[in-house]
C-alpha positions as a Markdown table, in Angstrom:
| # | Residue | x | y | z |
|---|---|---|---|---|
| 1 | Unk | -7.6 | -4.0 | -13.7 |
| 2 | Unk | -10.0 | -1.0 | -13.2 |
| 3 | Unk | -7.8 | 2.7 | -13.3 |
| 4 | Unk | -10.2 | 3.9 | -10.7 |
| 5 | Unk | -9.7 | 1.1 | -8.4 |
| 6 | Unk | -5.9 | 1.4 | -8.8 |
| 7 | Unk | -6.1 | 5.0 | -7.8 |
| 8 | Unk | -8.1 | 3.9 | -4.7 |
| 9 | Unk | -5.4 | 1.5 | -3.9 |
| 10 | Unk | -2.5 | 3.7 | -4.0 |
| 11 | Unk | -4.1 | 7.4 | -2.7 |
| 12 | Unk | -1.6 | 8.8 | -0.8 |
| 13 | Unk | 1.2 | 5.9 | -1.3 |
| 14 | Unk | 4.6 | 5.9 | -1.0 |
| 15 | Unk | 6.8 | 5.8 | -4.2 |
| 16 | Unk | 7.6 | 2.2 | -4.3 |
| 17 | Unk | 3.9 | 1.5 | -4.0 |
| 18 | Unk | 3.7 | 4.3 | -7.2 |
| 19 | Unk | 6.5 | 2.0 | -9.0 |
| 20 | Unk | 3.9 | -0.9 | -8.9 |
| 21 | Unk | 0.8 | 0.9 | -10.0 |
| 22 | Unk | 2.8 | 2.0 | -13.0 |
| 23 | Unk | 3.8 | -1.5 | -13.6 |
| 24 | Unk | 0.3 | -2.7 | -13.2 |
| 25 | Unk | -1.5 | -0.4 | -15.3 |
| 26 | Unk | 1.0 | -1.1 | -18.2 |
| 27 | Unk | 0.1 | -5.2 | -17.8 |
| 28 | Unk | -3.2 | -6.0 | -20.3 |
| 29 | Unk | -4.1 | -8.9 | -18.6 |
| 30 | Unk | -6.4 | -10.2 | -16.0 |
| 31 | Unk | -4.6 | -10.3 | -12.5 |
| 32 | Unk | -4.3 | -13.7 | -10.9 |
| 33 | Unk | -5.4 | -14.1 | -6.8 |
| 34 | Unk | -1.7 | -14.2 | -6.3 |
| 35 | Unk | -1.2 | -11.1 | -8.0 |
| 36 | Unk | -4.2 | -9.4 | -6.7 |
| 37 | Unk | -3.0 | -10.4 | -2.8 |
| 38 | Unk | 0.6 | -9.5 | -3.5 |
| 39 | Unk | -0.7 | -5.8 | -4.6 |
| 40 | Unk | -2.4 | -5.4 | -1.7 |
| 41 | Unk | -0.5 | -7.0 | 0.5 |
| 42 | Unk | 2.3 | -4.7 | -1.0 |
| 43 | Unk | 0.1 | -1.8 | -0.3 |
| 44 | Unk | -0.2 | -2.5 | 3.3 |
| 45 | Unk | 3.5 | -3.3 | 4.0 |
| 46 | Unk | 5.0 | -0.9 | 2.6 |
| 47 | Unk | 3.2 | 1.2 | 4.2 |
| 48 | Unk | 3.7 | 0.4 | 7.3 |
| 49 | Unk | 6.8 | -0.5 | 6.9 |
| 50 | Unk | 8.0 | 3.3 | 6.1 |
| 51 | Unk | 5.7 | 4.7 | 9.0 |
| 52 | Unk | 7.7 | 2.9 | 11.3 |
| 53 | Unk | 11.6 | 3.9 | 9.9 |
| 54 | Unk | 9.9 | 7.3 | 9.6 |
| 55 | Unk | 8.8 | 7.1 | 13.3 |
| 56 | Unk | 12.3 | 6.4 | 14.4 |
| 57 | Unk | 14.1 | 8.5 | 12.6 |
| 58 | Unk | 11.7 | 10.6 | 14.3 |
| 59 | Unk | 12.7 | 9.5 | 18.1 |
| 60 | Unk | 16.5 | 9.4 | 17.0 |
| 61 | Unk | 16.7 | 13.0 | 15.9 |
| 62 | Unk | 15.0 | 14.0 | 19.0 |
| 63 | Unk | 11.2 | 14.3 | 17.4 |
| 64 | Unk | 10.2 | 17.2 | 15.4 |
| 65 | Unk | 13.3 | 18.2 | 13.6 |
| 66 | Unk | 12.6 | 16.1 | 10.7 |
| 67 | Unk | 13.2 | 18.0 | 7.3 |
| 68 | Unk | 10.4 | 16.4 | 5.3 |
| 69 | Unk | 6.7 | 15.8 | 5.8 |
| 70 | Unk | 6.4 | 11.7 | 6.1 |
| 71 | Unk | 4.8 | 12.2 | 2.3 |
| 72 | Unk | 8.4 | 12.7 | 1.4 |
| 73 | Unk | 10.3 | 9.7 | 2.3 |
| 74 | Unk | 10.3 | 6.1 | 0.8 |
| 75 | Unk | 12.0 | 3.2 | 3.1 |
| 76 | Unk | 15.4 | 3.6 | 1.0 |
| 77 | Unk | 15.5 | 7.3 | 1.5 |
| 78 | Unk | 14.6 | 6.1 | 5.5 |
| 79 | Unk | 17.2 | 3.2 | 5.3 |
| 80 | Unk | 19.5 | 6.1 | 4.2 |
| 81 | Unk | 18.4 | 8.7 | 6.6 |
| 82 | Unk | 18.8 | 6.1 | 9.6 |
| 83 | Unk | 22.5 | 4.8 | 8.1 |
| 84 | Unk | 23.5 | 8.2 | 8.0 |
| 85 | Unk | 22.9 | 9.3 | 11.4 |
| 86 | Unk | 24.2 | 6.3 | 13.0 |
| 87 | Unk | 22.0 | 5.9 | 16.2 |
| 88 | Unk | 21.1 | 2.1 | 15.4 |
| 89 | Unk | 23.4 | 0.2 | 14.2 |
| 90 | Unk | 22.9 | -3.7 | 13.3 |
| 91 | Unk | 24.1 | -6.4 | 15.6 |
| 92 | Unk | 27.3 | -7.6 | 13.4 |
| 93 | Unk | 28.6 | -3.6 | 14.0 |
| 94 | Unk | 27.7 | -2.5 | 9.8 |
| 95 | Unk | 24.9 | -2.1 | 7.6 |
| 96 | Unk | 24.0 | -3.5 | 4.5 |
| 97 | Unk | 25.0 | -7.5 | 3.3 |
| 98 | Unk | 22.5 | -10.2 | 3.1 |
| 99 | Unk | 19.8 | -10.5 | 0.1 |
| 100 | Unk | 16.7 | -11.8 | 2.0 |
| 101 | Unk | 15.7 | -11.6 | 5.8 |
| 102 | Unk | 16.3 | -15.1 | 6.7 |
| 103 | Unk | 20.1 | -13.7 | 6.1 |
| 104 | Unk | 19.6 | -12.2 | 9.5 |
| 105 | Unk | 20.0 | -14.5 | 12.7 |
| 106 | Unk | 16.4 | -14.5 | 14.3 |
| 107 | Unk | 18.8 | -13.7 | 17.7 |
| 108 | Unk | 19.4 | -10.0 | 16.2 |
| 109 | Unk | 17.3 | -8.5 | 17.5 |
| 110 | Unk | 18.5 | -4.7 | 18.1 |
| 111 | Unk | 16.7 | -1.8 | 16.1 |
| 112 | Unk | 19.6 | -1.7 | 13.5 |
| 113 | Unk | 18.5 | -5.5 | 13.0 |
| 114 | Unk | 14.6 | -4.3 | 12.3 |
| 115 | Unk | 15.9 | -1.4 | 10.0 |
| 116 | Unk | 17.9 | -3.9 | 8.2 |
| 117 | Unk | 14.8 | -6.4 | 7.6 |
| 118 | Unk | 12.6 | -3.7 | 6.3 |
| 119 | Unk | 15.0 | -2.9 | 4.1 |
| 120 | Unk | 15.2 | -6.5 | 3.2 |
| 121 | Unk | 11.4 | -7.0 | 3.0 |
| 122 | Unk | 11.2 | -3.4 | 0.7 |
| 123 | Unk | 13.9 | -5.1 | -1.6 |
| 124 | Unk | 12.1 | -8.8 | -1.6 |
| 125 | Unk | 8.7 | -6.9 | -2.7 |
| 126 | Unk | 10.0 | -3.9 | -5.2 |
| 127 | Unk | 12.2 | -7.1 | -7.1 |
| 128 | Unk | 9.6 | -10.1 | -6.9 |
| 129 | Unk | 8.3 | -11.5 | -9.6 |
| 130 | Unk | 5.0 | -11.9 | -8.4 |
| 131 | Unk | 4.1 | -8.9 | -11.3 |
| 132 | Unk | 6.1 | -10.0 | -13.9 |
């Protein structure tokens, strides 16, 4: 795949989304479609995925009295951040447990729930073997 187009891709991404540009830039082969839509479908999700933890880490700490820039957090350093402070906690009362998001009861649906998925969906994407 074309450097320049890579760069494109990933301007201004977080540093999961970095992880896979590395990865992809090392692979000498064509990409498949699959590939292709997982990269930018990774891209996207990711993405958005840390604006929102970022914007309710935001809310929860009162807004403004973030420490970093948005540039500066990943969704685990968020997933930390929002265990930490201990606002929104998931439905079952603790964080963490399950491996994919259909481990979470579609009836959770509190904020700690949400935080929980993405951090589920982050996980599903960083170790899929879509890339591999």
């Amino acid at each position: 795949m074309d450097p320049k187009l890579l760069d494109a891709i990933f301007q201004n991404q977080s540093a999961d989304m970095r992880i896979h540009k590395e990865h992809i830039l090392e692979v000498d082969v064509e990409l498949s479609d699959e590939q292709r839509n997982f990269i930018r479908l990774s891209v996207v999700n990711l993405d958005i995925l840390r604006s929102v933890l970022y914007n309710r880490l935001d809310l929860d700490k009162h807004v403004g009295q973030l420490i970093s820039s948005r540039d500066q957090y990943d969704i685990t350093s968020l997933y930390q951040e929002h265990r930490s402070l201990g606002k929104q906690i998931p439905s079952k009362g603790r964080w963490g447990g399950g491996r994919t998001v259909d481990d979470i009861p579609s009836n959770e649906t509190c904020i700690g729930d949400d935080i929980e998925r993405i951090r589920l969906i982050r996980n599903e994407m960083q170790h899929s073997t879509v890339l591999h």
